[in-house]
BALOBA-1460 file (C-alpha; in Angstrom, 3 decimals):
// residues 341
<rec num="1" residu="x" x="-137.374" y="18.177" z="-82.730"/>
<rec num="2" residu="x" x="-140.456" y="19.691" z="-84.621"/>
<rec num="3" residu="x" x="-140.458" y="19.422" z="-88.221"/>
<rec num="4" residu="x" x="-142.005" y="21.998" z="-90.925"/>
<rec num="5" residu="x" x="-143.064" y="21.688" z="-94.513"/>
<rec num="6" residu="x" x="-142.012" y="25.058" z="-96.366"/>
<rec num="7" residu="x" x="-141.253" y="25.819" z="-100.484"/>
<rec num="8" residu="x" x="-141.126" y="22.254" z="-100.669"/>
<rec num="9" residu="x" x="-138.602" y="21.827" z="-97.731"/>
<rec num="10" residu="x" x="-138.375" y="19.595" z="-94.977"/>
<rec num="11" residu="x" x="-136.846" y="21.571" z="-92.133"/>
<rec num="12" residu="x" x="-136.183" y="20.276" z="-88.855"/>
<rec num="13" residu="x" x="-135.600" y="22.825" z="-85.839"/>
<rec num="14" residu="x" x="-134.291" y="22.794" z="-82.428"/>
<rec num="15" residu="x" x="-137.345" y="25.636" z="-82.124"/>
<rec num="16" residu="x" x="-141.077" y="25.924" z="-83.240"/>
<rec num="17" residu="x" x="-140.773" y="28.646" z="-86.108"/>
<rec num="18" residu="x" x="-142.800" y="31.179" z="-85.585"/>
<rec num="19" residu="x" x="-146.341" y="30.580" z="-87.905"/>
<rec num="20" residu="x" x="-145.188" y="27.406" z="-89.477"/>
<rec num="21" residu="x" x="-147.457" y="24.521" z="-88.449"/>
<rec num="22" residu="x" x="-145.524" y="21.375" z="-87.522"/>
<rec num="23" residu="x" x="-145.628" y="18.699" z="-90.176"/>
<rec num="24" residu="x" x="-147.354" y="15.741" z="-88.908"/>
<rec num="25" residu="x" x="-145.400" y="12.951" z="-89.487"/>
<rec num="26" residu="x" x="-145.726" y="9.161" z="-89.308"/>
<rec num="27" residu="x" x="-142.464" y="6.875" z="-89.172"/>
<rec num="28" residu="x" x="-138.926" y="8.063" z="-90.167"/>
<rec num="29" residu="x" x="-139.065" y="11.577" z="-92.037"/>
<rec num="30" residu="x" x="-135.624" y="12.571" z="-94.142"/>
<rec num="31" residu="x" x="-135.131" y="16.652" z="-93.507"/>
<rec num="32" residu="x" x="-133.720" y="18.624" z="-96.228"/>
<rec num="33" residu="x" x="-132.489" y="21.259" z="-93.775"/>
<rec num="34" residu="x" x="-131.470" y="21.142" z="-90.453"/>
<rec num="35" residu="x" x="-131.955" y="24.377" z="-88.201"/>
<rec num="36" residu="x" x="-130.099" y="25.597" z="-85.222"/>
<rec num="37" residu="x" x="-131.562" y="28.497" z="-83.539"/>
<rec num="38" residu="x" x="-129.526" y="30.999" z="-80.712"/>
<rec num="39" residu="x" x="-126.394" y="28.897" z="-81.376"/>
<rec num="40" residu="x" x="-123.367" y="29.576" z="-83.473"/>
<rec num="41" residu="x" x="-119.950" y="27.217" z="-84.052"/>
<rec num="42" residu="x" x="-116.934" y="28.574" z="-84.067"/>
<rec num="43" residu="x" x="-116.181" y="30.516" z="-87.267"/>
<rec num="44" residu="x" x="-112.211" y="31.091" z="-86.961"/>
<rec num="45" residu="x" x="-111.470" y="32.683" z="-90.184"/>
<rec num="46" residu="x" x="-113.945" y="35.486" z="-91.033"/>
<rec num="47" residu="x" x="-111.355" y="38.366" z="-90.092"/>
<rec num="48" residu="x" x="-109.585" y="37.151" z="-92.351"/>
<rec num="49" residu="x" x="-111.956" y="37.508" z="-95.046"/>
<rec num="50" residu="x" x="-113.269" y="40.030" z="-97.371"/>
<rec num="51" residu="x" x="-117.011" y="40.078" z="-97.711"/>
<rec num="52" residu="x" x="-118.381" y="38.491" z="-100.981"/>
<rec num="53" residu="x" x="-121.457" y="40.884" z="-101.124"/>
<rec num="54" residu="x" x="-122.273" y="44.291" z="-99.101"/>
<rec num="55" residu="x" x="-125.650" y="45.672" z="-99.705"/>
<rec num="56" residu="x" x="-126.120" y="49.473" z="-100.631"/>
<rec num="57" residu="x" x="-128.513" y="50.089" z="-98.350"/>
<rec num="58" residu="x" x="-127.567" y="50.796" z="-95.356"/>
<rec num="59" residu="x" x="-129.038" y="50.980" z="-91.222"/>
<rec num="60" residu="x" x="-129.527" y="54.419" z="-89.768"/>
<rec num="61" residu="x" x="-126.005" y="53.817" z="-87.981"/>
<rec num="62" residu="x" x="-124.521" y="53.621" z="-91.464"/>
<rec num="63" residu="x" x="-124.126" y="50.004" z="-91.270"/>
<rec num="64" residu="x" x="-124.891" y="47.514" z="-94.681"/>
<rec num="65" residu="x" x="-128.175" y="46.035" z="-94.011"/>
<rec num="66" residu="x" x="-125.923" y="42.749" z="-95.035"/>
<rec num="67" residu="x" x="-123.364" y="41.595" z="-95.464"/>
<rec num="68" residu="x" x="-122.461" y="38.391" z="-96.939"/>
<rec num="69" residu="x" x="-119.191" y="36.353" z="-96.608"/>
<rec num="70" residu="x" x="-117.971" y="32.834" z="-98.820"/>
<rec num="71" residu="x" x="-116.135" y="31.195" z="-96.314"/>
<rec num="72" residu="x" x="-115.297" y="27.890" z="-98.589"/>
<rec num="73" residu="x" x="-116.659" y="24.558" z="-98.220"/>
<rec num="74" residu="x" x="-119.716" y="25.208" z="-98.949"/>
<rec num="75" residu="x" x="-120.570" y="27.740" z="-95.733"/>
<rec num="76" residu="x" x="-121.653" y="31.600" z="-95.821"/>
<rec num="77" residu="x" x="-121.868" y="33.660" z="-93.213"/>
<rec num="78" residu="x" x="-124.940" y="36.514" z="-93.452"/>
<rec num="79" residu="x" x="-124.558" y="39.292" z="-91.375"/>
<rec num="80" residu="x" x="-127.721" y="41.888" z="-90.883"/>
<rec num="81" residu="x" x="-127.415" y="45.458" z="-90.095"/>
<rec num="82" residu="x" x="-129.089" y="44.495" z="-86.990"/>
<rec num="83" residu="x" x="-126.834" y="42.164" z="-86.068"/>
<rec num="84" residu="x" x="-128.918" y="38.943" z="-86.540"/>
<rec num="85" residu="x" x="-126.275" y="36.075" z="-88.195"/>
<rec num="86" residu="x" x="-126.842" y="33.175" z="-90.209"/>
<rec num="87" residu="x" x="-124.190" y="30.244" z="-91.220"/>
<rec num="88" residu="x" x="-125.547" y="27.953" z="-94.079"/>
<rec num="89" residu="x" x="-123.942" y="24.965" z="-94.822"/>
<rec num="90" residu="x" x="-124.533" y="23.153" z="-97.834"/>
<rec num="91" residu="x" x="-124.621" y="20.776" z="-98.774"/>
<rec num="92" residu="x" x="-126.043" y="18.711" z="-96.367"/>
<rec num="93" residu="x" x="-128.267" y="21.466" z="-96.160"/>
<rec num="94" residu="x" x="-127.747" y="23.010" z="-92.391"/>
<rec num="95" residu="x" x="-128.740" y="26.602" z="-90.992"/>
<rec num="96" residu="x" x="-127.809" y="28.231" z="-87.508"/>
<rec num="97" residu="x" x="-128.800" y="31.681" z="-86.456"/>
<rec num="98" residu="x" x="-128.142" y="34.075" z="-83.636"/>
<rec num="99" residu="x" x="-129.069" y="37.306" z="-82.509"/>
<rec num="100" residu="x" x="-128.675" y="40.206" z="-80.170"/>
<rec num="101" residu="x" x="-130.186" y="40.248" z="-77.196"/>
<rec num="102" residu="x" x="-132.516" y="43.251" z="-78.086"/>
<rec num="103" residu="x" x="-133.988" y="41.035" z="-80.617"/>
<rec num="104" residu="x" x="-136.485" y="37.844" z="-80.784"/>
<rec num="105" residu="x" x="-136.909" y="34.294" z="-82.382"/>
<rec num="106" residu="x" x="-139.293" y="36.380" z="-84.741"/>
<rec num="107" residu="x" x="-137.763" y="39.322" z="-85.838"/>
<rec num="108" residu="x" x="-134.843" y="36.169" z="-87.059"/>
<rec num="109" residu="x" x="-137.831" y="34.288" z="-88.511"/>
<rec num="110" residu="x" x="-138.526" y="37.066" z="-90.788"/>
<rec num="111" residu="x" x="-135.121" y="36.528" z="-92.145"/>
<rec num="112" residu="x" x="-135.141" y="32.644" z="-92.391"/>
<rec num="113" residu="x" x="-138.480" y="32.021" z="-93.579"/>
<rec num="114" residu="x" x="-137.451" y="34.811" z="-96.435"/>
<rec num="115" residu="x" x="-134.229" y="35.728" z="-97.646"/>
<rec num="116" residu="x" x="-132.417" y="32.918" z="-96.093"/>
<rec num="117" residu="x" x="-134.179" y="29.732" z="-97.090"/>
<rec num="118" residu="x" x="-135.183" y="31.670" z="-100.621"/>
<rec num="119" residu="x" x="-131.152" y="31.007" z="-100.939"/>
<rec num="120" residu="x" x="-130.881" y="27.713" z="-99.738"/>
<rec num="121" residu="x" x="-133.219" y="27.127" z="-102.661"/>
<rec num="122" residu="x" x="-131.205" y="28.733" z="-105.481"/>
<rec num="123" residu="x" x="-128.331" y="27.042" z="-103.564"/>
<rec num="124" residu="x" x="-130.127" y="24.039" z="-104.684"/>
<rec num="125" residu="x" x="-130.624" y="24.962" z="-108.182"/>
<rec num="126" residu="x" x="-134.434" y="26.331" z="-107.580"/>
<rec num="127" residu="x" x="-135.364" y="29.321" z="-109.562"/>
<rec num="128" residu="x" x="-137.327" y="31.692" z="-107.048"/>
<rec num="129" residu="x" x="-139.127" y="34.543" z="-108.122"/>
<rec num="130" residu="x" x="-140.039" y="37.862" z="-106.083"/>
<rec num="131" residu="x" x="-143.701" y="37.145" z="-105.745"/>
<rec num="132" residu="x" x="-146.752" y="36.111" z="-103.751"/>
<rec num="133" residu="x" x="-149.357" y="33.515" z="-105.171"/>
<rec num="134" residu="x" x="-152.862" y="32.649" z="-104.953"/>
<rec num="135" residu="x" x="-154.983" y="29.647" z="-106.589"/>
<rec num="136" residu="x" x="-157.497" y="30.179" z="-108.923"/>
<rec num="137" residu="x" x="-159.589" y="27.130" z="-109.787"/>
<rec num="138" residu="x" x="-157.119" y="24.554" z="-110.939"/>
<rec num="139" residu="x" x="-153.756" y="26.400" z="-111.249"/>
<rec num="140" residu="x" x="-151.874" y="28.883" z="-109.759"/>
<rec num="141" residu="x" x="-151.315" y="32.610" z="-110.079"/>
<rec num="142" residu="x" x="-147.684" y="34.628" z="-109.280"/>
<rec num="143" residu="x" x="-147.778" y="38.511" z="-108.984"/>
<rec num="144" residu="x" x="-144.246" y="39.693" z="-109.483"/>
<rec num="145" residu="x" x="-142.735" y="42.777" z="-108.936"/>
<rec num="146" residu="x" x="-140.156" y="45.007" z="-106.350"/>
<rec num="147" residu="x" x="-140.629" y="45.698" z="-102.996"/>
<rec num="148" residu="x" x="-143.825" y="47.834" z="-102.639"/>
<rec num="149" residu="x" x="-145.235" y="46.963" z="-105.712"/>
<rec num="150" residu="x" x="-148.450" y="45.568" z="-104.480"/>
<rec num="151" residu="x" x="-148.055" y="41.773" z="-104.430"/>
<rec num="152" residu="x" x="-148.963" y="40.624" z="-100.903"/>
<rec num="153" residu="x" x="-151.929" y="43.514" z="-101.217"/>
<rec num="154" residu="x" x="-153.108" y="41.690" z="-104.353"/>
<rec num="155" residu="x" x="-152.524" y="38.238" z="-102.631"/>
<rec num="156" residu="x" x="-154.748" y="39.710" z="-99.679"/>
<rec num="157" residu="x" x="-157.240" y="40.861" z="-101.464"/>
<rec num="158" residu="x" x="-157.994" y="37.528" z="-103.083"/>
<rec num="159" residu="x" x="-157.603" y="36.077" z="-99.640"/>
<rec num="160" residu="x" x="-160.716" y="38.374" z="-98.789"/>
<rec num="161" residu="x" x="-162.389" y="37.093" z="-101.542"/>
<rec num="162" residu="x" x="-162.021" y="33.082" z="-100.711"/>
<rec num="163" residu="x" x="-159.321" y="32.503" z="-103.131"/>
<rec num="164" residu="x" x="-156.381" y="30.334" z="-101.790"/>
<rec num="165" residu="x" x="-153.078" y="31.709" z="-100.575"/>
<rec num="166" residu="x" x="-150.123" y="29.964" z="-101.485"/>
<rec num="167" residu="x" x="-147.055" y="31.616" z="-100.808"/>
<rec num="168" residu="x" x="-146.459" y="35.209" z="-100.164"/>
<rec num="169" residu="x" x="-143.010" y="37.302" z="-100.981"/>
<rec num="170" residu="x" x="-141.191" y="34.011" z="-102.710"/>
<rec num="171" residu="x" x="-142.246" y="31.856" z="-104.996"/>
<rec num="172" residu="x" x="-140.112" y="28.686" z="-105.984"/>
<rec num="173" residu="x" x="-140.660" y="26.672" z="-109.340"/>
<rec num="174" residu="x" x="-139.855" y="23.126" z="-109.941"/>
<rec num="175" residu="x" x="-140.616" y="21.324" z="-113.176"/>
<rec num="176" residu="x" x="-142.312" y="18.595" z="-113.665"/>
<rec num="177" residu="x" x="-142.548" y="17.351" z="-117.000"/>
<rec num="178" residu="x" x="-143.886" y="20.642" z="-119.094"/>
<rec num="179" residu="x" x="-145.294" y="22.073" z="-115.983"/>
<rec num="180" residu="x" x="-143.872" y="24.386" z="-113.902"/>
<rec num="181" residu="x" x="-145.403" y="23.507" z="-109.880"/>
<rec num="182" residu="x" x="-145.439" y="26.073" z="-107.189"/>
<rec num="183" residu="x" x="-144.806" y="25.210" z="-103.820"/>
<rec num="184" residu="x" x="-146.563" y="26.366" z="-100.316"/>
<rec num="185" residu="x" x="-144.841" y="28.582" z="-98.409"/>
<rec num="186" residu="x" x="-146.356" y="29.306" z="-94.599"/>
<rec num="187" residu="x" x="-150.296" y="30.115" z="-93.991"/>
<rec num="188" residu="x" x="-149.470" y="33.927" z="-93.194"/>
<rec num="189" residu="x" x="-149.612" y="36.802" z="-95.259"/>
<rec num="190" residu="x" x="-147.134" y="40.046" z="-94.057"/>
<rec num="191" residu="x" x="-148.694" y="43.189" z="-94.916"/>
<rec num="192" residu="x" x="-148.064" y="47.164" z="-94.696"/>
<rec num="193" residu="x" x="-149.862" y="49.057" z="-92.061"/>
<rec num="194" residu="x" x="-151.118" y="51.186" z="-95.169"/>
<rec num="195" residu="x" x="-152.228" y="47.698" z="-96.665"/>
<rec num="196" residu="x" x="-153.950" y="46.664" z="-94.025"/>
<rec num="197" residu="x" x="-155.923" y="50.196" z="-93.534"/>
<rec num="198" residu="x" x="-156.780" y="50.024" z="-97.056"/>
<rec num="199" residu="x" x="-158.157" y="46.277" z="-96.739"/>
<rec num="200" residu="x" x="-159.493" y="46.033" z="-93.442"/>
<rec num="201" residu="x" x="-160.583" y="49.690" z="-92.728"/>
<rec num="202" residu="x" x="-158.077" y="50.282" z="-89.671"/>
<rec num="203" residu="x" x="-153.918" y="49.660" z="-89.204"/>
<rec num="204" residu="x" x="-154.596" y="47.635" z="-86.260"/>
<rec num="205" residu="x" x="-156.994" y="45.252" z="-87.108"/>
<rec num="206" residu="x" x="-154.187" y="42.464" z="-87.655"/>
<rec num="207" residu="x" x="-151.147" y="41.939" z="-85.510"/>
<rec num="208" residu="x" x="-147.704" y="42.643" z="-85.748"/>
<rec num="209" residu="x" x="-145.147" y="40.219" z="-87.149"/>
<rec num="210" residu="x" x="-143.019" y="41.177" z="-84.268"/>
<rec num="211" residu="x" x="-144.984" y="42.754" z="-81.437"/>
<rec num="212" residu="x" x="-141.775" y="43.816" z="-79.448"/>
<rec num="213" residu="x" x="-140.065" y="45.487" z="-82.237"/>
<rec num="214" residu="x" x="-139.486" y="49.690" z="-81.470"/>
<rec num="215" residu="x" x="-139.791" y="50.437" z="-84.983"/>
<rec num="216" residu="x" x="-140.741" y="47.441" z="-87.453"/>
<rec num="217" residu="x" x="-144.537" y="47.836" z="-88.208"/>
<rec num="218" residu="x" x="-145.165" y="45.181" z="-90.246"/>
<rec num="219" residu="x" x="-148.323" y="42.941" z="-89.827"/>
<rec num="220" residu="x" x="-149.680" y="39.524" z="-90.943"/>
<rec num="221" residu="x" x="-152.797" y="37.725" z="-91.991"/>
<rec num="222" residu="x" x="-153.142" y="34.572" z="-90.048"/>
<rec num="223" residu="x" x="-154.507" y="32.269" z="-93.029"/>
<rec num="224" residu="x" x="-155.577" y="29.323" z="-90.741"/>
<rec num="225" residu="x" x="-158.657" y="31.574" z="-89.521"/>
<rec num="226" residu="x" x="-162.085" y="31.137" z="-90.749"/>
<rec num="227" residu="x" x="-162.962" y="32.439" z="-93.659"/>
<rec num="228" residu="x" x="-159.357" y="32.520" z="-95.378"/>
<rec num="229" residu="x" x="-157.897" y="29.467" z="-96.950"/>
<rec num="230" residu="x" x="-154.095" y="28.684" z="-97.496"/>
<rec num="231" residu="x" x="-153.532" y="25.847" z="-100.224"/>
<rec num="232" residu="x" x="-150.994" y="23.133" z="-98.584"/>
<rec num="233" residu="x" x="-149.927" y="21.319" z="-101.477"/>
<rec num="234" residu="x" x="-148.264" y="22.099" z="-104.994"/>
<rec num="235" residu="x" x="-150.134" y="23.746" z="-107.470"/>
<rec num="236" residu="x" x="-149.055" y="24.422" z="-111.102"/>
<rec num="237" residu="x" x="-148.319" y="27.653" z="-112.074"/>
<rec num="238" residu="x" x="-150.562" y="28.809" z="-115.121"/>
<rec num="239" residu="x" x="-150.136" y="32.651" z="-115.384"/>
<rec num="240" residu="x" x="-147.839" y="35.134" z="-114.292"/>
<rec num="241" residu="x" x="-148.811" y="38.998" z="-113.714"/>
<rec num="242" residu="x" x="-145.867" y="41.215" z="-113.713"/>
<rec num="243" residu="x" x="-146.558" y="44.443" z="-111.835"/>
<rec num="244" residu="x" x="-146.131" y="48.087" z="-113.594"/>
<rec num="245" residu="x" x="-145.942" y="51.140" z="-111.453"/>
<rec num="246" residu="x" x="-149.028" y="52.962" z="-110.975"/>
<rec num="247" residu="x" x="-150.600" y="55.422" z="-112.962"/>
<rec num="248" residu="x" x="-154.324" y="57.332" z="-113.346"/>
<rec num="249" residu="x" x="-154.179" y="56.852" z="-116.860"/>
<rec num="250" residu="x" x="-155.931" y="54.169" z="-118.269"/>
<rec num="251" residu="x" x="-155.800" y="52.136" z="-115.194"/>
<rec num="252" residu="x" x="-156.369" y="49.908" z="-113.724"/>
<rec num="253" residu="x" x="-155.095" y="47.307" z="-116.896"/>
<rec num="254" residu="x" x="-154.279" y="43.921" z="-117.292"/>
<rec num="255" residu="x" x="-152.208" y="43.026" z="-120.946"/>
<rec num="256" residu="x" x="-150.512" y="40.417" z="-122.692"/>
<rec num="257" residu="x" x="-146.397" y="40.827" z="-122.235"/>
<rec num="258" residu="x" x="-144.632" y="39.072" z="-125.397"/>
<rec num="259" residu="x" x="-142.123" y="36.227" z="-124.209"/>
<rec num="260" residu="x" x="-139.215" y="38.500" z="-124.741"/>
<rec num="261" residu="x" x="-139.987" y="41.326" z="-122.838"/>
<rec num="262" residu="x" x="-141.570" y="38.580" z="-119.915"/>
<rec num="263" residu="x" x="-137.963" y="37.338" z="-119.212"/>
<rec num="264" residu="x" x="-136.026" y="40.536" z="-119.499"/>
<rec num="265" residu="x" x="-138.659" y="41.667" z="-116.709"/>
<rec num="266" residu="x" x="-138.497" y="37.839" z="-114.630"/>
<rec num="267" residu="x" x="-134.710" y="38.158" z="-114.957"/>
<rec num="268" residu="x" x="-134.574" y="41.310" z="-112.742"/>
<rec num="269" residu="x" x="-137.363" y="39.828" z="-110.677"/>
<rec num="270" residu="x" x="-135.932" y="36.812" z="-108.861"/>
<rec num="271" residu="x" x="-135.357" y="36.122" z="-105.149"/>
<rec num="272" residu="x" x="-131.750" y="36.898" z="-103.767"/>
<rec num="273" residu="x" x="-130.210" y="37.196" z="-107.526"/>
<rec num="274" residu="x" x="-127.475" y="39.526" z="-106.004"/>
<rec num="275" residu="x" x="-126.342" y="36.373" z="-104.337"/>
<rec num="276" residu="x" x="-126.150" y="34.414" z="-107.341"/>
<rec num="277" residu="x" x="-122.744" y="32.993" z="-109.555"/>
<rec num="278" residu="x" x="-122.296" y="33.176" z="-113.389"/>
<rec num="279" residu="x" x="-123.468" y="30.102" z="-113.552"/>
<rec num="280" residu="x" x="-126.648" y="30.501" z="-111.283"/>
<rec num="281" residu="x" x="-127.608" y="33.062" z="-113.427"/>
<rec num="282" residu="x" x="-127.001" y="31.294" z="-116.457"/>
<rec num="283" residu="x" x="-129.385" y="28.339" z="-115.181"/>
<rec num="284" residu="x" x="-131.385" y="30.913" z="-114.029"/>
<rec num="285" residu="x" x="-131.912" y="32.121" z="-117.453"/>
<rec num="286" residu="x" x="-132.660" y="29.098" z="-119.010"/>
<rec num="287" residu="x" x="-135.287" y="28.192" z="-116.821"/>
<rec num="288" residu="x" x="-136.925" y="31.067" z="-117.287"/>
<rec num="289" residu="x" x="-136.541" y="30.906" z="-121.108"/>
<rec num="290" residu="x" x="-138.451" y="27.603" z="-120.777"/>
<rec num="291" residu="x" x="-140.938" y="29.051" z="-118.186"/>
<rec num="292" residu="x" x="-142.144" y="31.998" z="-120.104"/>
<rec num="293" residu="x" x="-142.622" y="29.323" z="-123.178"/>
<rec num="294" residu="x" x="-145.235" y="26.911" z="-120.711"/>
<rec num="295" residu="x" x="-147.049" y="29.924" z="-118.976"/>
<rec num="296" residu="x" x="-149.002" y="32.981" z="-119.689"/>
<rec num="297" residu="x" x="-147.393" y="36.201" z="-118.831"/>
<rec num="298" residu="x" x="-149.188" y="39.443" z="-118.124"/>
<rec num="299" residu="x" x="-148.755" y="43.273" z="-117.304"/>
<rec num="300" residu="x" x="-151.046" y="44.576" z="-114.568"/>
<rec num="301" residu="x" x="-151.120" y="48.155" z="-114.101"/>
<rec num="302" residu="x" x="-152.575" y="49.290" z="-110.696"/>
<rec num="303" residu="x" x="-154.295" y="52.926" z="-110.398"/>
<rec num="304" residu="x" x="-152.874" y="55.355" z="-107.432"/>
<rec num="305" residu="x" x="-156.799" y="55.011" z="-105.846"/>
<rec num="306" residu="x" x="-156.888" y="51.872" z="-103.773"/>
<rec num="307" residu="x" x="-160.534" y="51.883" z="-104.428"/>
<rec num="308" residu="x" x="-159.807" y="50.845" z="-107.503"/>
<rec num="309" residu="x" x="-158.191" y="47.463" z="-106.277"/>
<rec num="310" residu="x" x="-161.559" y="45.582" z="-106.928"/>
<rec num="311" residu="x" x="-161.469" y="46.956" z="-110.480"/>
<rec num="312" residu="x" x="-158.059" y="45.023" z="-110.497"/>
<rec num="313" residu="x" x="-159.097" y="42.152" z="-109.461"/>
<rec num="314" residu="x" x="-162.224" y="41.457" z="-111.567"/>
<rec num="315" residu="x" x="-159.583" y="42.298" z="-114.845"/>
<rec num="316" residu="x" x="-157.097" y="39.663" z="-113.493"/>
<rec num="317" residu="x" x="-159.868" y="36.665" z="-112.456"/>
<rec num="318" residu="x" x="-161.283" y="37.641" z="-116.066"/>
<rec num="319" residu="x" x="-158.090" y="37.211" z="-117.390"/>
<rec num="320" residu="x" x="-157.174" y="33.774" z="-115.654"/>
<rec num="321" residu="x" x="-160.395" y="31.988" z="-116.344"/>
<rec num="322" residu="x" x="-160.681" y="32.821" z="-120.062"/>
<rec num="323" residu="x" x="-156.734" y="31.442" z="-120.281"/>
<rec num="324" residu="x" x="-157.988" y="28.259" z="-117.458"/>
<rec num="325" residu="x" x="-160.387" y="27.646" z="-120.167"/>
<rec num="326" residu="x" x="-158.385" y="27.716" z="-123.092"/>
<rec num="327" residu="x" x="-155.739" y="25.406" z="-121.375"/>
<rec num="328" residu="x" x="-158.724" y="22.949" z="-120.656"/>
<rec num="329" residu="x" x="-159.797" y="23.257" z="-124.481"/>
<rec num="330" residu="x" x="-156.348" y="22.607" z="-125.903"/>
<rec num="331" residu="x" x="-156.032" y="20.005" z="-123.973"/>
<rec num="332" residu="x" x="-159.164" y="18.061" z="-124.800"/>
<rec num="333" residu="x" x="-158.314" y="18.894" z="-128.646"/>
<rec num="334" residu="x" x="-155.181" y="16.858" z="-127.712"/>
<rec num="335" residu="x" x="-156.981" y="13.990" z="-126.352"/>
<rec num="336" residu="x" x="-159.312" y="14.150" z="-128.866"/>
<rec num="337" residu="x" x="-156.284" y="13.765" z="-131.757"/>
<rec num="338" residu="x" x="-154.843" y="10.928" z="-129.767"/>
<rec num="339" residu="x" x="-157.937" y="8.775" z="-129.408"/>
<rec num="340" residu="x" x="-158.120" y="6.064" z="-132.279"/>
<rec num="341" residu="x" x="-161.078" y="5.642" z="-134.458"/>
């Protein structure tokens, strides 16, 4: 069965997933998740049950766009408003998903390769935040923020540039001695149709994530094309750019945020945190106590104008190579203290 390398997962799948390159492999590989797509076992007592979390949100029939159900021993059932389903099991770590038959292996991809596996991670005790990142010379870069704020745009936009994708929409963080790394996601990039007008001068000039789909727009960068890069392997996180809504007035901005006020705005930034226990959160919030102490946080403030996007970016690669260089300084100071004479 084809294996895949994504947020630092080995996943092995009865099915290719759609825009994840196999993992070549030599000799016996160890997955960390096991995938079963279009079948289902048996799950005997959900009537039974009450679900553990209902969104607000809700589909156009009035259905929750999910629902999410404990079922004990470690499974959970999700159920989308479009009747896709997921059971996770963990641990071991194993997935299966179904859908209707008015729906596709991609429109449940969207799900997996986002929501789903994003809480298989915190499942795992992996702090995830809402965000898409790019690589800047040596380190990495996060742009955080809601829905709609602007981060796969931003991510885009560096793309166009020659900068490194990494991940786009989640963003895991393991740490590794006072580093915080940040792992690869999949070499695709899922944009607006306004996002891609704005970038590429028409909606259709990149495909949809879901051709077939009567109503889902949504488009993606293929980052395996030439001219685009997407960065394979771990990176460590050096600065994180949280976004504020946009404004005419003295935008577009890039400023310092004070530790504090970083991880009251983190907190209420993570991946799937209305899925999360007390004491999820309260791991949560330690890590990022000790991740807004190892990193450089930032406000960016984006002007209504999309021409001003370039602006933007100029401010934030100003930004990151003045604090790349005063990482590299401190750290030859260091080494310099530590050599004998």
């Amino acid at each position: 069965m084809p294996l895949h390398r994504v947020y630092g997962l080995t996943l092995v799948a009865n099915h290719p997933l759609p825009g994840v390159p196999r993992l070549a492999t030599t000799g016996e590989t160890s997955p960390d998740v096991e995938i079963t797509l279009g079948e289902f076992p048996p799950l005997t007592d959900i009537p039974n049950t009450q679900p553990w979390y209902v969104s607000s949100s809700q589909t156009e029939e009035q259905q929750p766009n999910l629902q999410v159900w404990g079922l004990g021993e470690g499974k959970y059932w999700f159920l989308y408003g479009d009747r896709t389903e997921f059971l996770i099991q963990h641990p071991p770590t194993q997935i299966w998903a179904k859908w209707p038959s008015s729906l596709t292996l991609e429109d449940t991809a969207t799900y997996l390769l986002g929501p789903v596996l994003m809480f298989v991670l915190r499942l795992r005790g992996i702090t995830c935040l809402h965000a898409s990142a790019v690589c800047l010379q040596h380190t990495a870069l996060a742009f955080v923020g809601p829905a709609g704020a602007g981060k796969s745009t931003t991510a885009a936009a560096f793309a166009q540039l020659g900068y490194p994708v990494l991940s786009d929409d989640g963003v895991p963080l393991f740490p590794q001695g006072k580093q915080w790394l940040t792992m690869p996601a999949y070499p695709r990039l899922r944009l607006w149709p306004e996002s891609v007008g704005l970038l590429y001068g028409h909606r259709e000039q990149l495909p949809r994530i879901v051709p077939t789909h009567p109503t889902w727009d949504k488009r993606y960068l293929d980052l395996t094309q030439g001219g685009y890069q997407f960065q394979s392997q771990p990176f460590p996180l050096s600065q994180v750019y949280l976004f504020n809504p946009r404004t005419a007035t003295n935008a577009p901005s890039v400023q310092p945020l004070p530790p504090t006020q970083a991880l009251l705005r983190l907190i209420a930034n993570t991946s799937v945190n209305y899925l999360l226990t007390r004491s999820q959160r309260q791991q949560e919030f330690q890590q990022l106590t000790k991740l807004v102490q190892a990193v450089s946080v930032y406000q960016i403030t984006p002007h209504p104008n999309p021409t001003y996007l370039p602006q933007l970016l100029e401010q934030i690669i100003c930004v990151a190579s003045r604090s790349e260089h005063s990482h590299s300084d401190n750290v030859s100071e260091s080494e310099d203290d530590e050599t004998p004479v």
